[in-house]
PDB file of the backbone (N, CA, C, O) and the ligand in Angstrom, with CONECT records:
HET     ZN  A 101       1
ATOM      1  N   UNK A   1      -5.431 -98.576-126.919  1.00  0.00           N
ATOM      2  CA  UNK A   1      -5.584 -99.899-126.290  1.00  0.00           C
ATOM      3  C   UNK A   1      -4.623 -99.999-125.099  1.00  0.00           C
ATOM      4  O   UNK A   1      -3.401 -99.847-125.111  1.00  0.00           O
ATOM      5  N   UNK A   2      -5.512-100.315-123.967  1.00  0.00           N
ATOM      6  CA  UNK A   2      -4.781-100.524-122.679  1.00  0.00           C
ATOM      7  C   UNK A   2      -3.470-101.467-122.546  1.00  0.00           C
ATOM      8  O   UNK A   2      -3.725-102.601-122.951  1.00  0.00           O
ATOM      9  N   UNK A   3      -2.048-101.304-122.059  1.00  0.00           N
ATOM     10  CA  UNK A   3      -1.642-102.928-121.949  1.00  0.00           C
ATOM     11  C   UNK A   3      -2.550-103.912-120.445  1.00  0.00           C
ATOM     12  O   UNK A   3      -3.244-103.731-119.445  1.00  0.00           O
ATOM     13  N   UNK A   4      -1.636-105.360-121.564  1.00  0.00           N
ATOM     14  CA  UNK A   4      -2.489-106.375-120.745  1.00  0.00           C
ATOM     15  C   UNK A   4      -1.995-106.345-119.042  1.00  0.00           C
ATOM     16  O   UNK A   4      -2.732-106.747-118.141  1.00  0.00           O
ATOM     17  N   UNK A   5      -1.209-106.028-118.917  1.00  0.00           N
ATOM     18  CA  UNK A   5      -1.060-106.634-117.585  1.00  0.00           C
ATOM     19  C   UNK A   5      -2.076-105.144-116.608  1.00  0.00           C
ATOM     20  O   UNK A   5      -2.457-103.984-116.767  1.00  0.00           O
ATOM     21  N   UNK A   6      -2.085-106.427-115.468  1.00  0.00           N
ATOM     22  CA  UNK A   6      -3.441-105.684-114.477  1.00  0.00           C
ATOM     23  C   UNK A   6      -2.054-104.637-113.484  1.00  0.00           C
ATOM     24  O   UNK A   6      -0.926-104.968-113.119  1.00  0.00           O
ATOM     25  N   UNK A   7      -2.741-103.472-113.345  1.00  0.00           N
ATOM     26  CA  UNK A   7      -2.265-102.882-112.617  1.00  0.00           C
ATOM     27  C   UNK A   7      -1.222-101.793-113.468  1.00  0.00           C
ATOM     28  O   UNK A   7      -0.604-100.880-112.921  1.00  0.00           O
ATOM     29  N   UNK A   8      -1.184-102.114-114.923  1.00  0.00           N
ATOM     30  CA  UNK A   8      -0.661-101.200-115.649  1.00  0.00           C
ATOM     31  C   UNK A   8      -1.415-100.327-116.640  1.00  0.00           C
ATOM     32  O   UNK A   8      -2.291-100.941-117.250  1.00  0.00           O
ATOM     33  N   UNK A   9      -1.304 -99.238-116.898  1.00  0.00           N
ATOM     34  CA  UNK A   9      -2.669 -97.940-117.480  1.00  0.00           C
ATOM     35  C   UNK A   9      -1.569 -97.580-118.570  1.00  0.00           C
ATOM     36  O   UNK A   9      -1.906 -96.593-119.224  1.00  0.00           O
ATOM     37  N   UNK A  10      -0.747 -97.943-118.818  1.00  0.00           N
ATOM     38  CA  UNK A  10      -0.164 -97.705-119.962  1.00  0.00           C
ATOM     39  C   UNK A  10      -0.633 -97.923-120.905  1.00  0.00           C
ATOM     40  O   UNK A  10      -1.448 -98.838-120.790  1.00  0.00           O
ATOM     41  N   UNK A  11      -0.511 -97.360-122.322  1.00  0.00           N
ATOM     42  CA  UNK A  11      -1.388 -97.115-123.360  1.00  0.00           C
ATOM     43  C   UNK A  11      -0.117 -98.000-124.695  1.00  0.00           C
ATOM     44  O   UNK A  11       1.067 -97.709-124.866  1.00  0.00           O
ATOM     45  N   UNK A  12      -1.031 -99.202-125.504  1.00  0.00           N
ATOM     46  CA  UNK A  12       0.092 -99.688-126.608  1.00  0.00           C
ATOM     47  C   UNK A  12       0.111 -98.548-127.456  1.00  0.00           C
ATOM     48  O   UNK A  12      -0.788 -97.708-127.488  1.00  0.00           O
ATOM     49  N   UNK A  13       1.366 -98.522-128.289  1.00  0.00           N
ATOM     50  CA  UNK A  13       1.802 -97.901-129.366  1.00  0.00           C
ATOM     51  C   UNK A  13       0.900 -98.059-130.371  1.00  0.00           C
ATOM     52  O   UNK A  13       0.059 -98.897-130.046  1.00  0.00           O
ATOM     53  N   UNK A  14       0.698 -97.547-131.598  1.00  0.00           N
ATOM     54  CA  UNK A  14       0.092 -98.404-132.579  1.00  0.00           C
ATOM     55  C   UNK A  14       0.961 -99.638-133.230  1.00  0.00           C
ATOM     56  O   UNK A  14       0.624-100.734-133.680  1.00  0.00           O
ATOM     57  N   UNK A  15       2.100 -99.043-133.095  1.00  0.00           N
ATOM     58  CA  UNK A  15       3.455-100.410-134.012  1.00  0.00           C
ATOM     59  C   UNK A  15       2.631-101.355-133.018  1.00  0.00           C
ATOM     60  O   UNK A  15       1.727-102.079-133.437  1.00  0.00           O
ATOM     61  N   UNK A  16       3.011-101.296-131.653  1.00  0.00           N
ATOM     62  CA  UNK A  16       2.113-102.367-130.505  1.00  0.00           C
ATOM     63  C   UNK A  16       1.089-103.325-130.679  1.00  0.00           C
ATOM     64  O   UNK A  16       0.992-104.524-130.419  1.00  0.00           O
ATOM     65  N   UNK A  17       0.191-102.291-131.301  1.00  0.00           N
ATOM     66  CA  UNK A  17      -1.116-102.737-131.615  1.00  0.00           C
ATOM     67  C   UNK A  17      -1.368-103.740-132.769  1.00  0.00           C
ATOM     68  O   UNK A  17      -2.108-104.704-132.968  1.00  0.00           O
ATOM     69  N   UNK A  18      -0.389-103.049-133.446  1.00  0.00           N
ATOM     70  CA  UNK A  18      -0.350-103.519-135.194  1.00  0.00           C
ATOM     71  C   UNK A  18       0.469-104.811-135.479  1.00  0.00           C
ATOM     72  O   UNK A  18       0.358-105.466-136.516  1.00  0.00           O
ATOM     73  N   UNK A  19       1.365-105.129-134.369  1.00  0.00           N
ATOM     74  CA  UNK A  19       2.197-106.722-134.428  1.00  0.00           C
ATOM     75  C   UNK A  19       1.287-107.254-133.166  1.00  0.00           C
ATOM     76  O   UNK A  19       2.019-107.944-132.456  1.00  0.00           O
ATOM     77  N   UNK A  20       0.529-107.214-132.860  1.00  0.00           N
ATOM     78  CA  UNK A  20      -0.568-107.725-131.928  1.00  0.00           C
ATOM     79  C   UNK A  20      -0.027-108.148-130.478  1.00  0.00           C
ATOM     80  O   UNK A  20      -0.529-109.059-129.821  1.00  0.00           O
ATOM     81  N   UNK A  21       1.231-107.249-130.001  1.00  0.00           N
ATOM     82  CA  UNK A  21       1.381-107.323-128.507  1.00  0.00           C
ATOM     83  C   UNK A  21       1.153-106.537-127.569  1.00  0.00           C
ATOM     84  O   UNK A  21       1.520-105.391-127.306  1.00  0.00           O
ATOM     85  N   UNK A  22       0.192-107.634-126.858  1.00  0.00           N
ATOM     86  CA  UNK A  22      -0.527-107.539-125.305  1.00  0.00           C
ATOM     87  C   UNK A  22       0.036-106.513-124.142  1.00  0.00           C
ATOM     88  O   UNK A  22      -0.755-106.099-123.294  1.00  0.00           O
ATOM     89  N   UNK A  23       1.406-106.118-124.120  1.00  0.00           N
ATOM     90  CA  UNK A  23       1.988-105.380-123.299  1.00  0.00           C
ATOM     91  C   UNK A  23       2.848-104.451-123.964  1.00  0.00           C
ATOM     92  O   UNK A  23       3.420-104.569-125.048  1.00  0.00           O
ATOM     93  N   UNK A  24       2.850-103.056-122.751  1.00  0.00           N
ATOM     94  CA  UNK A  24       3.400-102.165-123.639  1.00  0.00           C
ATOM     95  C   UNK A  24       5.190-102.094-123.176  1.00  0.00           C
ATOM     96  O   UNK A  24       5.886-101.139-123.521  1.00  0.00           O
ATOM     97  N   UNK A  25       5.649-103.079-122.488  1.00  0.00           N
ATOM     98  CA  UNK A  25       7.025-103.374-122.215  1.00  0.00           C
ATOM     99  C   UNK A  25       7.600-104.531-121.500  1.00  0.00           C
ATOM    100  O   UNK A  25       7.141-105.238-120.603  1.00  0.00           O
ATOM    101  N   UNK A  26       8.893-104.537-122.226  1.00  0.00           N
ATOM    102  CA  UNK A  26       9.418-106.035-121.535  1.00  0.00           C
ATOM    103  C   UNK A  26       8.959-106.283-120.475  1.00  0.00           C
ATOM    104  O   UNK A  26       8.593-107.429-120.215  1.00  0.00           O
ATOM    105  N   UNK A  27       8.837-105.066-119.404  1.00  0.00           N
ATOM    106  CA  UNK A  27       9.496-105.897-117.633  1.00  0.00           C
ATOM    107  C   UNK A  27       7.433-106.016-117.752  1.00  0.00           C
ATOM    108  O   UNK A  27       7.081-106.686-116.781  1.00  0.00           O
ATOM    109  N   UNK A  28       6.467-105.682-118.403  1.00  0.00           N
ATOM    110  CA  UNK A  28       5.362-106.098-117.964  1.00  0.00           C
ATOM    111  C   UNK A  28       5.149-107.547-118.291  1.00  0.00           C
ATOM    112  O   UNK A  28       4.565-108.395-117.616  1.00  0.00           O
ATOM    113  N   UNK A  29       5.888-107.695-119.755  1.00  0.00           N
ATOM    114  CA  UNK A  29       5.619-108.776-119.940  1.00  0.00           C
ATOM    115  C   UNK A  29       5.890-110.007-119.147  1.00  0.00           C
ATOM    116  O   UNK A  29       5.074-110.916-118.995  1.00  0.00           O
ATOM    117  N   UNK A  30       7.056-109.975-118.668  1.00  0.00           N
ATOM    118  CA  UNK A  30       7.566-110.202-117.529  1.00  0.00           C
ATOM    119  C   UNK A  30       7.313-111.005-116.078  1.00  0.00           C
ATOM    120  O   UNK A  30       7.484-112.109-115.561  1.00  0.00           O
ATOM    121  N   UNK A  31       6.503-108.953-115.631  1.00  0.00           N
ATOM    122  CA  UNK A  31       5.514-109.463-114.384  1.00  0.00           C
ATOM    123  C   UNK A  31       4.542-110.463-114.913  1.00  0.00           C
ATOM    124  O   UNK A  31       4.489-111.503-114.257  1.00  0.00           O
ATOM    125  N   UNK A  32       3.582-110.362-116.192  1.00  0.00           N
ATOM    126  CA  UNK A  32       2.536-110.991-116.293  1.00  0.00           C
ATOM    127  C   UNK A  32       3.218-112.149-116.136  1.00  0.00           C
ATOM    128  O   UNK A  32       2.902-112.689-115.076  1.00  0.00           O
ATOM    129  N   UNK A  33       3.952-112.698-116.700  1.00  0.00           N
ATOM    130  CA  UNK A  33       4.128-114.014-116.695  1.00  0.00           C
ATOM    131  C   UNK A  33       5.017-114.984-115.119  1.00  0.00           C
ATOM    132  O   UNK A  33       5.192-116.135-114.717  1.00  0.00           O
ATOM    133  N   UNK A  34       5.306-113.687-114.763  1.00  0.00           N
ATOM    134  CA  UNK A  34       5.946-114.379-113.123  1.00  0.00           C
ATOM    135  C   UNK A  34       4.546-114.567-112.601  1.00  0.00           C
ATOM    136  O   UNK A  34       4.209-115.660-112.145  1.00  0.00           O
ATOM    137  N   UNK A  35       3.612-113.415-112.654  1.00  0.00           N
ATOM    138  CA  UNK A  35       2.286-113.572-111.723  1.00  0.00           C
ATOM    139  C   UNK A  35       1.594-114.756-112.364  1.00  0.00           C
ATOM    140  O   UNK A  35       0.806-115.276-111.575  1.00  0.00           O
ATOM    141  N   UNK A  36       1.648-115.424-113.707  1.00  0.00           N
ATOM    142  CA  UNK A  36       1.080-116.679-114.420  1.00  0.00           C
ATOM    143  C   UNK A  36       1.286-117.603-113.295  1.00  0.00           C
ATOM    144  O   UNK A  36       0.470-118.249-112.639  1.00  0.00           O
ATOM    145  N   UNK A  37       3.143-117.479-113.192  1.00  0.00           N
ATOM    146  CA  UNK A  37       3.936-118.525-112.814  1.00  0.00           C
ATOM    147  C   UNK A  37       3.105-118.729-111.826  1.00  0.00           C
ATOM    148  O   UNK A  37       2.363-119.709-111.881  1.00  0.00           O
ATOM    149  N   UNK A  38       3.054-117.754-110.606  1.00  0.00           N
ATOM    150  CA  UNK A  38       2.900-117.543-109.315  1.00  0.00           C
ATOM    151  C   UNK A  38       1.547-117.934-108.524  1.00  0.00           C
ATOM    152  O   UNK A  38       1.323-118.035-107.318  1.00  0.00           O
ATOM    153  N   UNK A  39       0.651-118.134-109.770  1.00  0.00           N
ATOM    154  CA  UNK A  39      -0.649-118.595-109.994  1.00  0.00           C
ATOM    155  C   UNK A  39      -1.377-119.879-109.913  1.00  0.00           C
ATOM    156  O   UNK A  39      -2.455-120.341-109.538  1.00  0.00           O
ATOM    157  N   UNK A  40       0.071-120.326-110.604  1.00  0.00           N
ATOM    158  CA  UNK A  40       0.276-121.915-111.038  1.00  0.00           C
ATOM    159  C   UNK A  40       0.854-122.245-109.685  1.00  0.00           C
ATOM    160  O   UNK A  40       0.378-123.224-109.110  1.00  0.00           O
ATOM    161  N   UNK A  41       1.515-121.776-109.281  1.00  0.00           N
ATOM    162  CA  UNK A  41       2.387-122.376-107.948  1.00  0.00           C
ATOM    163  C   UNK A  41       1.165-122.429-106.544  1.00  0.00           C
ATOM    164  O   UNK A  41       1.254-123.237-105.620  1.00  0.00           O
ATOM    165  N   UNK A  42       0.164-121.470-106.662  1.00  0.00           N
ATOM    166  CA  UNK A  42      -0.575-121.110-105.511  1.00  0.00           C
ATOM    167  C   UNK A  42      -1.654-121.776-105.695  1.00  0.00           C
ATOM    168  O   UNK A  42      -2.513-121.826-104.815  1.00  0.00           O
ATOM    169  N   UNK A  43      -1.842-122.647-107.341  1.00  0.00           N
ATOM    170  CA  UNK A  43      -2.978-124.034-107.461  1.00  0.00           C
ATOM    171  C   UNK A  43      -2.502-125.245-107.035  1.00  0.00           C
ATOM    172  O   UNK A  43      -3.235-126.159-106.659  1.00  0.00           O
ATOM    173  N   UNK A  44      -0.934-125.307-107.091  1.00  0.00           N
ATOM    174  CA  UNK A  44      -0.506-126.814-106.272  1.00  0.00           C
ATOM    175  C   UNK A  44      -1.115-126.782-105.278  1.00  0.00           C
ATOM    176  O   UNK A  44      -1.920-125.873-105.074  1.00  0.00           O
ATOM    177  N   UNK A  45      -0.836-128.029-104.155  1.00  0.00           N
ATOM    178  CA  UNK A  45      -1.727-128.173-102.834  1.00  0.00           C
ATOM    179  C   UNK A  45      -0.087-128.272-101.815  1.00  0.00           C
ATOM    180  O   UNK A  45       0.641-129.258-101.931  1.00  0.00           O
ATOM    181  N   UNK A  46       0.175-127.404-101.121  1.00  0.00           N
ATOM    182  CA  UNK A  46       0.925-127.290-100.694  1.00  0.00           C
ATOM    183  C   UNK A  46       1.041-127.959 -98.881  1.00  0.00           C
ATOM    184  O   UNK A  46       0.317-127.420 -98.043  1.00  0.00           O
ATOM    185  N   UNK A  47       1.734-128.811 -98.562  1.00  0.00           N
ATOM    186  CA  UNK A  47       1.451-129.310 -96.923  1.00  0.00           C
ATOM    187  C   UNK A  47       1.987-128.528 -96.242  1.00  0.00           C
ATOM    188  O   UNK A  47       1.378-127.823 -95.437  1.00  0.00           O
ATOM    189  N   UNK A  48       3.417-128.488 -96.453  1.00  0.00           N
ATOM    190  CA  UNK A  48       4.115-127.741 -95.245  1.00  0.00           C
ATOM    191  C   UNK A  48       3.748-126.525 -94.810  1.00  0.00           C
ATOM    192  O   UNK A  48       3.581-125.835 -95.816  1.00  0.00           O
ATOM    193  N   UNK A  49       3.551-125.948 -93.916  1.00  0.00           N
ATOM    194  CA  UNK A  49       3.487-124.454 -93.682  1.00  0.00           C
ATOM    195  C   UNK A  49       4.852-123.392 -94.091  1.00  0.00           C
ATOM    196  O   UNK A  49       5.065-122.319 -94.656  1.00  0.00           O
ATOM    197  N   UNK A  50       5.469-124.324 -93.496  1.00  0.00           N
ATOM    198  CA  UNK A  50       6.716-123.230 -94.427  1.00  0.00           C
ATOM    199  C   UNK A  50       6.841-123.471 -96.260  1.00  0.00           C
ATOM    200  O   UNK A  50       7.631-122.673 -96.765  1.00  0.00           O
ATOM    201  N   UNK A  51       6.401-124.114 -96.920  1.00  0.00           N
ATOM    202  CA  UNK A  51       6.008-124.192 -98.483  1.00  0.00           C
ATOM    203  C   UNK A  51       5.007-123.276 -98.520  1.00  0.00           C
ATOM    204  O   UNK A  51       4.970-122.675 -99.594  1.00  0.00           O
ATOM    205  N   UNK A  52       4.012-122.887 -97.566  1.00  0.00           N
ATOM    206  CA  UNK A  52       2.487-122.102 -98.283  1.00  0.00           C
ATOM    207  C   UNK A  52       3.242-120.749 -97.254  1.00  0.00           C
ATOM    208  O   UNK A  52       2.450-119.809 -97.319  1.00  0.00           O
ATOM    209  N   UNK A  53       4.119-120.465 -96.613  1.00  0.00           N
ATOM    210  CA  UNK A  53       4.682-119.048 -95.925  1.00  0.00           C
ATOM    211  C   UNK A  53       5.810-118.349 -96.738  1.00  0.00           C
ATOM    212  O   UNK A  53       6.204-117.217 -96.456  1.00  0.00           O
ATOM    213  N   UNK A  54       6.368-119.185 -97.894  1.00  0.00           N
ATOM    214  CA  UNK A  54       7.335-118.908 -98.611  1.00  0.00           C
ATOM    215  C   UNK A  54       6.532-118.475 -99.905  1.00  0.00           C
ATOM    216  O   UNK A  54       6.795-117.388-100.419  1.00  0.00           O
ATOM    217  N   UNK A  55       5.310-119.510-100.584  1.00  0.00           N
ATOM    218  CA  UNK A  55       4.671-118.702-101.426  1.00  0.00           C
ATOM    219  C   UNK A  55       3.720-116.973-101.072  1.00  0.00           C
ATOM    220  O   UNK A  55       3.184-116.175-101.841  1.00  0.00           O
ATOM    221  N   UNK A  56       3.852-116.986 -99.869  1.00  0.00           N
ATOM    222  CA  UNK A  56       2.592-115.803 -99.605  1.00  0.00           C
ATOM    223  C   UNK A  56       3.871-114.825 -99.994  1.00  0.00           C
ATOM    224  O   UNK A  56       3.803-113.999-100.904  1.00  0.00           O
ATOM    225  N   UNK A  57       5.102-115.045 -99.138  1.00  0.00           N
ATOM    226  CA  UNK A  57       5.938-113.918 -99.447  1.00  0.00           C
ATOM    227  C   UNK A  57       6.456-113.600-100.509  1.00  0.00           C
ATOM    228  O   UNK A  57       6.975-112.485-100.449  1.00  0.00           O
ATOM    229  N   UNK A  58       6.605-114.449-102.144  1.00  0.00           N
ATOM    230  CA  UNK A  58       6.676-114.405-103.249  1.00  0.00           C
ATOM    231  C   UNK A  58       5.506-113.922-103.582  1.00  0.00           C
ATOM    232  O   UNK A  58       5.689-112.804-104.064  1.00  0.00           O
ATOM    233  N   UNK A  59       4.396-114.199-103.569  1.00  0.00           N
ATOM    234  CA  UNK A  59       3.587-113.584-104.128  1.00  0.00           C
ATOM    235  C   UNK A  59       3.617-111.958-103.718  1.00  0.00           C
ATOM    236  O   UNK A  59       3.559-111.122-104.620  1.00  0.00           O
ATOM    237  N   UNK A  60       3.716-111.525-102.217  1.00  0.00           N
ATOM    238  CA  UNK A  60       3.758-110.332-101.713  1.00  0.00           C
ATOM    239  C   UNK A  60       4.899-109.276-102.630  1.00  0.00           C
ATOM    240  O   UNK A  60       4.806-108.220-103.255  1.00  0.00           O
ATOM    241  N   UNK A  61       5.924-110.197-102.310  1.00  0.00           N
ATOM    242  CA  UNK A  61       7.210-109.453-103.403  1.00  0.00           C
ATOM    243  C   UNK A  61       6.457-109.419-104.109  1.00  0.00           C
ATOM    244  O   UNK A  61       5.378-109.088-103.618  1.00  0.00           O
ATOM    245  N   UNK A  62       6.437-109.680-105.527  1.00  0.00           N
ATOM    246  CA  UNK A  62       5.585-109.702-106.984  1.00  0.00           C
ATOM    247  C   UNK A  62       4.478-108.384-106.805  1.00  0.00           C
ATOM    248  O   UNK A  62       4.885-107.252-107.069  1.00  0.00           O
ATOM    249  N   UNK A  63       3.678-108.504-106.545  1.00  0.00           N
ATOM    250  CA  UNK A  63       2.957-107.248-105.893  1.00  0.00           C
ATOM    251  C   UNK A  63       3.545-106.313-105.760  1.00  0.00           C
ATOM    252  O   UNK A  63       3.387-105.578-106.735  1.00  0.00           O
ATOM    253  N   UNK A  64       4.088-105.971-105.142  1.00  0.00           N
ATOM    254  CA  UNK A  64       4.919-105.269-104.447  1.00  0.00           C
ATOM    255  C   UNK A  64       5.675-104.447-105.597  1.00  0.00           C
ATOM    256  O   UNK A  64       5.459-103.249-105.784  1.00  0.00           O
ATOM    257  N   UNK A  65       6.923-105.487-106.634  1.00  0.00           N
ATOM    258  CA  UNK A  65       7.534-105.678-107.667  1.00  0.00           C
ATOM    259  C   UNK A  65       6.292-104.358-108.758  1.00  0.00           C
ATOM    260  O   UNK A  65       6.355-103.151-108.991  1.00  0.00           O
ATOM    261  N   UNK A  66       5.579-105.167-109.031  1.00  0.00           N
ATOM    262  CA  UNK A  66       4.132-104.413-109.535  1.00  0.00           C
ATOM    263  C   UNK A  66       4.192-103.198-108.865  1.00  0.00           C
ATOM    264  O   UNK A  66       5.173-102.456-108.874  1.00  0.00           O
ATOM    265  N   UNK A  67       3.272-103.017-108.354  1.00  0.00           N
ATOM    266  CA  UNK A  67       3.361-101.658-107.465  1.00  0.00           C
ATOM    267  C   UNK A  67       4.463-100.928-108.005  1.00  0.00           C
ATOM    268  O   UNK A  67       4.345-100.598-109.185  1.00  0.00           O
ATOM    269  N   UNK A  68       5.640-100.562-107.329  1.00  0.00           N
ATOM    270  CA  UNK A  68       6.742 -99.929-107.430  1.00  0.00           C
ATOM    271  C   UNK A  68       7.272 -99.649-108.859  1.00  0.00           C
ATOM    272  O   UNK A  68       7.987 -98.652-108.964  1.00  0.00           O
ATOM    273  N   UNK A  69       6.971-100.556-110.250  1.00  0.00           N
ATOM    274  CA  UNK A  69       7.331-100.200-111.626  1.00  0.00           C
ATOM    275  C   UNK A  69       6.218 -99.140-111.524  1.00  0.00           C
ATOM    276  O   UNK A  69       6.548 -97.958-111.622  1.00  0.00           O
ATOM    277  N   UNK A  70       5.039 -99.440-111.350  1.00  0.00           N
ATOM    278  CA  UNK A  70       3.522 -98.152-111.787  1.00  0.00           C
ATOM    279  C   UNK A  70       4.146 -96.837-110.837  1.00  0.00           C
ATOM    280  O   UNK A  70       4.021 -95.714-111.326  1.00  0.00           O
ATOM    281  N   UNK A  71       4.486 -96.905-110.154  1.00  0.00           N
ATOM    282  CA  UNK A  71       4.533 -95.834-109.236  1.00  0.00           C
ATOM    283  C   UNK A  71       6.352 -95.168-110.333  1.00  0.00           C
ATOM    284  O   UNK A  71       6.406 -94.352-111.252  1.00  0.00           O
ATOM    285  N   UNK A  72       6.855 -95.516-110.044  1.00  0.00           N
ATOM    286  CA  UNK A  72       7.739 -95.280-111.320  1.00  0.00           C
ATOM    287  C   UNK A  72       7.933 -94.585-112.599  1.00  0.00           C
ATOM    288  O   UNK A  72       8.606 -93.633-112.993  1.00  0.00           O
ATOM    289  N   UNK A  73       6.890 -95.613-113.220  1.00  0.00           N
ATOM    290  CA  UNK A  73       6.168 -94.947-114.514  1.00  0.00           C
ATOM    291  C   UNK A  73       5.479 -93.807-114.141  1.00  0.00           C
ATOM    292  O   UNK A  73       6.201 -92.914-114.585  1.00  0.00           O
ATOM    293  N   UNK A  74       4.543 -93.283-113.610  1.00  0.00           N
ATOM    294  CA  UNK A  74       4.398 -92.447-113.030  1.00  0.00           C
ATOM    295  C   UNK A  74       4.914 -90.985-112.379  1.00  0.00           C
ATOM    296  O   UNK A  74       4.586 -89.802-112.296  1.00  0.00           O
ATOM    297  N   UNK A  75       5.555 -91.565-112.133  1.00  0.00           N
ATOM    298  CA  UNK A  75       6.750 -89.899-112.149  1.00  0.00           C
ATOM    299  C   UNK A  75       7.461 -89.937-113.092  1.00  0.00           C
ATOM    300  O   UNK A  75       8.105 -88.896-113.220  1.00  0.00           O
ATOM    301  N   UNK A  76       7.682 -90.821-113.978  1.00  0.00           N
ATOM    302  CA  UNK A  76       8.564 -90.186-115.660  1.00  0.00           C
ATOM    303  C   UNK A  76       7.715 -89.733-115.897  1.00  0.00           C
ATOM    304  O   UNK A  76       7.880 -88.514-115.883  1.00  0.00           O
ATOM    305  N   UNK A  77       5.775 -90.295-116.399  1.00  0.00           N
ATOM    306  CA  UNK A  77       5.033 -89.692-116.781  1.00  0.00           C
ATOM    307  C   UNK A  77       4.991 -88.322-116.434  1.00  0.00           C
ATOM    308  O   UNK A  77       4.700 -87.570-117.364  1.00  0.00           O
ATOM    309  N   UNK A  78       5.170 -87.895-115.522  1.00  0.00           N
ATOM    310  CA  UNK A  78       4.734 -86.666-114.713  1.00  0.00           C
ATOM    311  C   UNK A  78       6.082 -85.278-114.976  1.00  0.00           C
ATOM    312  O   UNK A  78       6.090 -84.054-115.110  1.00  0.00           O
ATOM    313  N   UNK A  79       6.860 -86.153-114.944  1.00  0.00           N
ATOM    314  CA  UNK A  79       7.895 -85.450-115.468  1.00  0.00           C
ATOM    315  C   UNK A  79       7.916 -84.837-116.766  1.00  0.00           C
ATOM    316  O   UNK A  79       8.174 -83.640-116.893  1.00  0.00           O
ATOM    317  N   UNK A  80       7.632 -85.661-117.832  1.00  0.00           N
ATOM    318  CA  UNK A  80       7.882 -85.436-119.065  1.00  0.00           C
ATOM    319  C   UNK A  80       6.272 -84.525-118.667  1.00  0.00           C
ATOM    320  O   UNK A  80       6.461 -83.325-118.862  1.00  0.00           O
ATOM    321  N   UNK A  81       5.692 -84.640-118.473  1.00  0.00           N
ATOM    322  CA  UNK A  81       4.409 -82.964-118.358  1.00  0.00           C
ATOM    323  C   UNK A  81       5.159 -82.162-118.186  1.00  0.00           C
ATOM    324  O   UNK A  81       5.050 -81.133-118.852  1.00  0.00           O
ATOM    325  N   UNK A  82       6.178 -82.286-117.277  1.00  0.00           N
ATOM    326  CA  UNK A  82       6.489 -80.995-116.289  1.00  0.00           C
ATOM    327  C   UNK A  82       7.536 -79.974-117.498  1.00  0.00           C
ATOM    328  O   UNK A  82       7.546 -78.759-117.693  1.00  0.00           O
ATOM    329  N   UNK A  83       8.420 -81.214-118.201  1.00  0.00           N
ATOM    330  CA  UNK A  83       9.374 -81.165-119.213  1.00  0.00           C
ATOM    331  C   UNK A  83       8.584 -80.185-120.285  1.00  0.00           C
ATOM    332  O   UNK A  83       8.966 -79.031-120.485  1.00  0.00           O
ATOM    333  N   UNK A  84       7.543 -80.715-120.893  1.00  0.00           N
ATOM    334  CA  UNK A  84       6.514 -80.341-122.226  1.00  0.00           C
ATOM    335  C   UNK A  84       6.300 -78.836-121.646  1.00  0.00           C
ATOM    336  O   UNK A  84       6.659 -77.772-122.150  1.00  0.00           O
ATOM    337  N   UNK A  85       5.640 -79.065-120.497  1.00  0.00           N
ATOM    338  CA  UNK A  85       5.132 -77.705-119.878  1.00  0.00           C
ATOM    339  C   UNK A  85       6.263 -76.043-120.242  1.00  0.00           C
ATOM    340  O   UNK A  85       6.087 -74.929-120.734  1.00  0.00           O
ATOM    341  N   UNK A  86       7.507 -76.918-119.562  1.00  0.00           N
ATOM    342  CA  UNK A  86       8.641 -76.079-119.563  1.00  0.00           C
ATOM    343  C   UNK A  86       9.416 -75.428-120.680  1.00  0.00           C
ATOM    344  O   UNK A  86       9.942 -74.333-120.878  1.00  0.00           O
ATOM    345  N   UNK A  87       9.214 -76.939-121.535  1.00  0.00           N
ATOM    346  CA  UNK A  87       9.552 -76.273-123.264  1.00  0.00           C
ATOM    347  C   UNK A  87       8.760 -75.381-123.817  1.00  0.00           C
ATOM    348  O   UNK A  87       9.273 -74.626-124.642  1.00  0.00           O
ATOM    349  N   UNK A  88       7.315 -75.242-123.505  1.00  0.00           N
ATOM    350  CA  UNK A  88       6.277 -75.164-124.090  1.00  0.00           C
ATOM    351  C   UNK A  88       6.568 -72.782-123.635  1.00  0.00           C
ATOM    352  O   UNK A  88       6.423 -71.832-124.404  1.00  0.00           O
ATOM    353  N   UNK A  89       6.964 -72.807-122.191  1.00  0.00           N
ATOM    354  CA  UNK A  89       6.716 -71.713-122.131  1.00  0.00           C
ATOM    355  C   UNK A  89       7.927 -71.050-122.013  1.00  0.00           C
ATOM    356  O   UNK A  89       7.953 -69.822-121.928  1.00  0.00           O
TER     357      UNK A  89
HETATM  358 ZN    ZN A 101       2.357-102.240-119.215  1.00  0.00          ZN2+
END
């Protein structure tokens, strides 16, 4: 079972699975819920232009934030192959 948050391919544990949580780590849980936040903030009706230029760039960070953990995960992933590989021969 995939975790919940979008943009993460990480796979739950079974313990994960078996206490019925949605993500397979704190900082996703985390993002999901800043990007909730961030969601909620971008349904207010915002006047000022500098109020709706300050949310684009929070939201951009956050993204961004995103991005950079996957890319992350990703080379530990890749590593620990490289690791297995190395023990292996
Ligand atoms: Zn995750």
């Amino acid at each position: 079972m995939p975790c919940a948050r979008e943009g993460c391919s990480a796979e739950l544990s079974p313990l994960q699975v078996k206490a019925g949580r949605p993500y397979c780590c704190s900082l996703c849980e985390l993002l999901a819920a800043e990007f909730d936040r961030a969601e909620a903030m971008c349904r207010d009706q915002y006047t000022s232009p500098e109020a709706e230029a300050l949310l684009t760039d929070a939201w951009t960070a956050l993204v961004a934030a995103g991005d950079a953990f996957a890319e992350y995960r990703q080379a530990v992933q890749a590593l620990s192959r490289l690791r297995a590989l190395r023990d292996v021969s």
